[in-house]
ZADO-1210 file (C-alpha; in nm, 4 decimals, padded with zeros to 6 digits):
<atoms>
<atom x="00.0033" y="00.2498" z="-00.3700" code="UNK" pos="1"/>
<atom x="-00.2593" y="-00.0035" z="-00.3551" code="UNK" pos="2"/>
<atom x="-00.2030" y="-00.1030" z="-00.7590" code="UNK" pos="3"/>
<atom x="00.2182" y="-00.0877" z="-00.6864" code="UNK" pos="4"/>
<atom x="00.1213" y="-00.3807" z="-00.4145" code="UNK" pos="5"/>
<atom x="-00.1644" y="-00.5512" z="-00.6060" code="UNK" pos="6"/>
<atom x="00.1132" y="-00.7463" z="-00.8386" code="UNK" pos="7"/>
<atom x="00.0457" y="-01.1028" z="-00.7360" code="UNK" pos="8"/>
<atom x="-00.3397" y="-01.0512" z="-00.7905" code="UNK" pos="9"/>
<atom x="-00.4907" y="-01.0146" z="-01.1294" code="UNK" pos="10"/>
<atom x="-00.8056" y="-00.9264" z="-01.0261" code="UNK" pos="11"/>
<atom x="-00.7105" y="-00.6680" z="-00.7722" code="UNK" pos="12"/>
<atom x="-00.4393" y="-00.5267" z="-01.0488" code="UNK" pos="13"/>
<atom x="-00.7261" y="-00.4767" z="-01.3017" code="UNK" pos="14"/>
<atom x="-00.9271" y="-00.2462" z="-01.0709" code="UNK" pos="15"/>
<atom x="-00.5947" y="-00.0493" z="-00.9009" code="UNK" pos="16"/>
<atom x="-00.5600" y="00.0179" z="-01.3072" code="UNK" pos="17"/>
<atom x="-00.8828" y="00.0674" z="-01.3670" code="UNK" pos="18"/>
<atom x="-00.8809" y="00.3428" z="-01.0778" code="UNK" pos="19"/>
<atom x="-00.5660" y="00.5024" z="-01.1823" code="UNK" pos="20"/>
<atom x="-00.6306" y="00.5583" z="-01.5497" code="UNK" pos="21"/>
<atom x="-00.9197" y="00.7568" z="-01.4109" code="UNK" pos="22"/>
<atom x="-00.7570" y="00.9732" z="-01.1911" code="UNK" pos="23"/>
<atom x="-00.4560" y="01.0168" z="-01.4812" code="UNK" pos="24"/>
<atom x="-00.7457" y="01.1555" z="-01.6803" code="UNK" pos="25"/>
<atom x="-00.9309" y="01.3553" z="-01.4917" code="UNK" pos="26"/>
<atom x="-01.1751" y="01.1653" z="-01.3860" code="UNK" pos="27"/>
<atom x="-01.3700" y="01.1189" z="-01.1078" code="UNK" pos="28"/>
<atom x="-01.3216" y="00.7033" z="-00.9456" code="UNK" pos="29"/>
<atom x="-01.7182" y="00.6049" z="-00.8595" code="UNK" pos="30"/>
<atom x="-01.7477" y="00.4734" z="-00.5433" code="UNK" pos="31"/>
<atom x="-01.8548" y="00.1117" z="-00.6448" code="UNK" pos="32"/>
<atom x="-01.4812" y="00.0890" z="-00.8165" code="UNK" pos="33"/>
<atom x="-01.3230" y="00.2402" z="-00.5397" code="UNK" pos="34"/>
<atom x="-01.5006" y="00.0241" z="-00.2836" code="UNK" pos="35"/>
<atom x="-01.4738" y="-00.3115" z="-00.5528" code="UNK" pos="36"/>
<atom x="-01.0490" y="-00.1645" z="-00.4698" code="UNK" pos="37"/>
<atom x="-01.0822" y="-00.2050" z="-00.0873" code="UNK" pos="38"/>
<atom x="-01.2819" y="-00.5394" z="-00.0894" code="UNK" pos="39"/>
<atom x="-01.0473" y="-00.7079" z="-00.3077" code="UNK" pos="40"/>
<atom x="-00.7483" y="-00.5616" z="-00.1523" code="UNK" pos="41"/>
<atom x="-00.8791" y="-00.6652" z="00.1676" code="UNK" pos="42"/>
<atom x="-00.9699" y="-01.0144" z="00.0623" code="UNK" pos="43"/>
<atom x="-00.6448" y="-01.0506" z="-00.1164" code="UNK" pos="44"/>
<atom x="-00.4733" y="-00.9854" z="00.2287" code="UNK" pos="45"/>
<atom x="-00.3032" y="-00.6775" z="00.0788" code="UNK" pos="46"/>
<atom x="-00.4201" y="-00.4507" z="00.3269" code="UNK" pos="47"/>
<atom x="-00.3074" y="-00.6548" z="00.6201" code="UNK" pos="48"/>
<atom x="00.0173" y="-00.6454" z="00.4260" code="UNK" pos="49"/>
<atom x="00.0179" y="-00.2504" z="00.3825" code="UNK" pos="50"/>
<atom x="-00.0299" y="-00.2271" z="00.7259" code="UNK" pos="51"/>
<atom x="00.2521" y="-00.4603" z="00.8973" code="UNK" pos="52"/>
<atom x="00.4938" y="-00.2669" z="00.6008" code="UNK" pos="53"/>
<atom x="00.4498" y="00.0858" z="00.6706" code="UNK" pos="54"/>
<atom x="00.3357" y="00.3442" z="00.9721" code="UNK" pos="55"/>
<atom x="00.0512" y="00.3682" z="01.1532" code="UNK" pos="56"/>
<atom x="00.0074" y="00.7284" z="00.9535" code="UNK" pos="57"/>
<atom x="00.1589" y="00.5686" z="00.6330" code="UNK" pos="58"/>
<atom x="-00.0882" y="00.3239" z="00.6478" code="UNK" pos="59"/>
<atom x="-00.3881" y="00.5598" z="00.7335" code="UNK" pos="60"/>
<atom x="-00.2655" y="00.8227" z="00.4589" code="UNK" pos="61"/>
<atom x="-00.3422" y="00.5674" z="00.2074" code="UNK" pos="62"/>
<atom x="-00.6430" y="00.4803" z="00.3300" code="UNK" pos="63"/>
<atom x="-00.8431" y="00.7751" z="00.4090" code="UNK" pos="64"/>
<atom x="-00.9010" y="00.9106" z="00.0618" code="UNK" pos="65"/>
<atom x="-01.0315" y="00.6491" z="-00.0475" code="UNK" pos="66"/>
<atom x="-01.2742" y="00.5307" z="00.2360" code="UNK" pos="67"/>
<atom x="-01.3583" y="00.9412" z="00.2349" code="UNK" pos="68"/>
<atom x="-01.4095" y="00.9325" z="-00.1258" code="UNK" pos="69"/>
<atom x="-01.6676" y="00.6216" z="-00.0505" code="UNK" pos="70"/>
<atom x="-01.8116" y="00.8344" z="00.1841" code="UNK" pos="71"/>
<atom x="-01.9295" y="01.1424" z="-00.0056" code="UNK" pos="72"/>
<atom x="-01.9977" y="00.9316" z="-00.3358" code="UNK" pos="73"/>
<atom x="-02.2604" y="00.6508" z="-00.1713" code="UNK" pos="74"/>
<atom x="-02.6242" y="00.6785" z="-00.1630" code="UNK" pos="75"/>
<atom x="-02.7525" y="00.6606" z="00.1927" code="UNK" pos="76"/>
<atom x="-03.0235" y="00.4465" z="00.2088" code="UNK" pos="77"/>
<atom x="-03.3941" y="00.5499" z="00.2954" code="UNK" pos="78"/>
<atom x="-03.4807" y="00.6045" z="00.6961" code="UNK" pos="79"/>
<atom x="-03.6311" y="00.2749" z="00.7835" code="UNK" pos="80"/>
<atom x="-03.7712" y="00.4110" z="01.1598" code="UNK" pos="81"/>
<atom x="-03.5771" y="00.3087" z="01.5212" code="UNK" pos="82"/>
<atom x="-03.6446" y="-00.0734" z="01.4702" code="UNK" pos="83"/>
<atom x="-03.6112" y="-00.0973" z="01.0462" code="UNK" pos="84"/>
<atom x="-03.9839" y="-00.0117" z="01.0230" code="UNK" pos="85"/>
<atom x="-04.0814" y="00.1682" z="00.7185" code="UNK" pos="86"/>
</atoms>
């Protein structure tokens, strides 16, 4: 969905491609492409876009794998203590 609305940004197009030849192939999209996908998309204003042209579910359904995705792919950074103390 996100590369079918990513037309009028080159930038954003390239990684929505970039993503989707991976997942025609098999592959696994890393998190750093995938997240690269939402920053762009969100800078681009196509996210505000996908959300004033489809459901609150619609909108959420597109959404969720990838931010899940994200998720389970990122490293978690070390414990730095209650007040960022090593």
């Amino acid at each position: 969905m996100l590369l079918a609305e990513s037309g009028a940004h080159p930038d954003l197009v390239r990684i929505a491609q970039s993503a989707y030849d991976d997942l025609s192939h098999g592959t696994d999209v890393s998190y750093e492409v995938l997240n690269d996908l939402l920053g762009e998309a969100s800078g681009k204003g196509v996210l505000g876009a996908l959300r004033q042209k489809y459901s609150p579910a619609a909108y959420e359904a597109i959404l969720e794998p990838i931010c899940r995705e994200i998720g389970r792919q990122a490293p978690v950074p070390p414990y730095r203590g209650p007040l960022g103390e090593p």
